[in-house]
N, C-alpha and C positions, 0 to 999 in steps of 0.2 A: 426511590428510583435511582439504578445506578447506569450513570452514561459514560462508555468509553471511547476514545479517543484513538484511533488507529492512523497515525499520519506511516506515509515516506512518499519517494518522487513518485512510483509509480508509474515508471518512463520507460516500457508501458507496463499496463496492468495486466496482469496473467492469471494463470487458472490459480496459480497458489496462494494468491493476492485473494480471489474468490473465496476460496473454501475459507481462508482464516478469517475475512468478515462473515463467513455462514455460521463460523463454529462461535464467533465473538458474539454474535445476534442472539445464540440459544443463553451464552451466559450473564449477557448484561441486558436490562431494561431496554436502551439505546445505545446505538454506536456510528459514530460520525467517521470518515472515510476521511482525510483531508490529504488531498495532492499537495504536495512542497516543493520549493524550489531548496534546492539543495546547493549551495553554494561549494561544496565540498566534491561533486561530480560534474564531470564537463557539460558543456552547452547540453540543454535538452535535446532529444527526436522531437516531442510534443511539447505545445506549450500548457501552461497549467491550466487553461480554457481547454485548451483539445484534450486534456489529460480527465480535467473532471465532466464534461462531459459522458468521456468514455465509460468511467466509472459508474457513472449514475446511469447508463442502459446497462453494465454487466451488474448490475446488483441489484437491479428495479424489481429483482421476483423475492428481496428480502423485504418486509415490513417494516422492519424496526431501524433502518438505519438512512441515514441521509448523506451527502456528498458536499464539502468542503474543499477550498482552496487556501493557502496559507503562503503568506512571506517573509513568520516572525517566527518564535521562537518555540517550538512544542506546547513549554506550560505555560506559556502566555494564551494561547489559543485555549488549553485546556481549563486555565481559569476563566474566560470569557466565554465558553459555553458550558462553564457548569460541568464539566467530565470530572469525574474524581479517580481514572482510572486510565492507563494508556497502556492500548494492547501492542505487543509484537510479536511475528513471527519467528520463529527459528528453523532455517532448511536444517545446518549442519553445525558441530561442535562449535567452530572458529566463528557464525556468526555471534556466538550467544557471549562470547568476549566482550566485542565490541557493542554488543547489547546490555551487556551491562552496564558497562559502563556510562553510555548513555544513562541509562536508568539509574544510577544514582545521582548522575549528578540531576539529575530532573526532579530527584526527590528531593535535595540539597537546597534546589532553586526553590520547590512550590511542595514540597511533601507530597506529591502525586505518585499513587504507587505503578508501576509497569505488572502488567500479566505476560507470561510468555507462551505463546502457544506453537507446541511445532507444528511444522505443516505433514502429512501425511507424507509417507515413502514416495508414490508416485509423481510426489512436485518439490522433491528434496534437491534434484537436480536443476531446477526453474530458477533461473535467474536475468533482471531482465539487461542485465548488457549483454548476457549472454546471447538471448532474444534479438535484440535490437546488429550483433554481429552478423547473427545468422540471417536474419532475415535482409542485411544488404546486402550481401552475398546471393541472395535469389532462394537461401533456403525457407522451405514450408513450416512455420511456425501456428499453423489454425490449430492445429491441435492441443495446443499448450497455452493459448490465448482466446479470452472471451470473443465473437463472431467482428463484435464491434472493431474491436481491436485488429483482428486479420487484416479486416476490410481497410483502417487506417492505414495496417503497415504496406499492405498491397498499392495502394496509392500513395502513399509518403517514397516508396521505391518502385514505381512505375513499373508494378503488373496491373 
């Protein structure tokens, strides 16, 4: 049985956050979703309770996968649940740099391989600071984001 491992902040979760645990489901056994605190990005919108929450109603219609929260290290987490695999997404060229990079040194740490998987054309532009701008500005992000999520950001900025 092979379980992967898809952390990032996920602050917040969007439609392209979605499809890559849809397409991650069909390839491996299991796959754990884990919200992070990201020391390296400013304060959160959501905290990592509102954050996994969220998650776990935008993916409740996948099977195979469960919702995590995390405030340690990638392969720390991925050794204590057994993952032997960590998925990421790729929108565009420049993330898949910095995704690399990660990804070796993860292998470095715990031999844990990275899968990458892009996101389709339609959510190559999704990004959630992007998200999180727009929407305090008063613009409409439900289209780009699970219902859940709307609804959070709708009340986190007072529509």
């Amino acid at each position: 049985m092979i379980k992967a491992l898809y952390p990032g902040s996920f602050d917040p979760f969007h439609n392209g956050h979605v499809e890559i645990v849809e397409r991650a489901s069909v390839l491996f056994d299991s796959v754990v979703v884990a919200a992070m605190r990201n020391p390296q990005k400013a304060d959160p919108l959501f905290s990592l309770e509102e954050r996994q929450e969220m998650i776990v109603e935008a993916v409740c219609h996948i099977k195979n996968v469960e919702v995590v929260s995390l405030s340690t290290l990638v392969v720390d987490l991925a050794n204590q649940l057994g993952a032997s695999v960590i998925v990421r997404g790729l929108r565009v060229v420049s993330d898949f740099e910095v995704e690399l990079q990660m990804a070796q040194m993860n292998r470095k740490l715990s031999d844990i391989d990275t899968v990458f998987i892009p996101t389709s054309a339609e959510y190559s532009f999704l990004a959630s600071k992007l998200l999180r701008e727009v929407a305090s500005f008063g613009g409409n992000v439900s289209a780009m984001v699970p219902k859940v999520v709307a609804d959070a950001l709708d009340a986190r900025f007072g529509r």
